[in-house]
C-alpha positions in Angstrom: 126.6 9.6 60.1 126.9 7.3 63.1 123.5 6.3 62.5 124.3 5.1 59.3 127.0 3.3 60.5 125.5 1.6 62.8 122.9 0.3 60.2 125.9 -2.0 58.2 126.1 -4.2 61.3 122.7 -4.7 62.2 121.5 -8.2 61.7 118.6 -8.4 59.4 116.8 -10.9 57.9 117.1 -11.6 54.4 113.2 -12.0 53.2 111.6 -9.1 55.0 114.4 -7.0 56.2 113.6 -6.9 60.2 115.9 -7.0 62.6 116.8 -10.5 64.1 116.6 -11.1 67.2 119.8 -12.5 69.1 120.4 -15.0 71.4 123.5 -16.7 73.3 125.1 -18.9 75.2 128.4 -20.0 75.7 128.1 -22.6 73.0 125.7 -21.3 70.3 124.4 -17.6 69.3 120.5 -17.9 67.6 119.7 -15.5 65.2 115.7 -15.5 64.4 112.9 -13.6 62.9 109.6 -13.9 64.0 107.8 -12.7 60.9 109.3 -15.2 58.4 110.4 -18.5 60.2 114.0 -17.8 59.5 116.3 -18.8 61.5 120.4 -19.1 61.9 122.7 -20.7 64.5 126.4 -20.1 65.0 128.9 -22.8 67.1 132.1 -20.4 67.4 133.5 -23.2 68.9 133.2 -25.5 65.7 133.0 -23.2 63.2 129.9 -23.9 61.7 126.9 -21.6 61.0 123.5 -23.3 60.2 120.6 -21.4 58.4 117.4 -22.8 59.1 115.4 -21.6 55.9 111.8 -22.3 55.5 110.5 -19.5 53.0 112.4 -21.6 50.2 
């Protein structure tokens, strides 16, 4: 049960379903996958979340 969870807030990625991996510093967190080129960037401090896309 915890398992499952745990599975609703993992951070996938939206083409081949892996799991994205995270990085962060104090002003931006990198989201990215290495199979599909996709890649997301979040600035808490502006408020603005940028996808980086190239499977489109």
């Amino acid at each position: 049960m915890l398992n499952l969870f745990k599975t609703l807030f993992e951070n996938k990625c939206p083409h081949c379903n892996e799991k994205l991996h995270v990085s962060s510093d104090p002003l931006c967190a990198t989201k990215t996958c290495s199979q599909c080129n996709y890649k997301e960037e979040s600035y808490g401090s502006l408020g603005v979340r940028i996808v980086y896309d190239t499977t489109k």
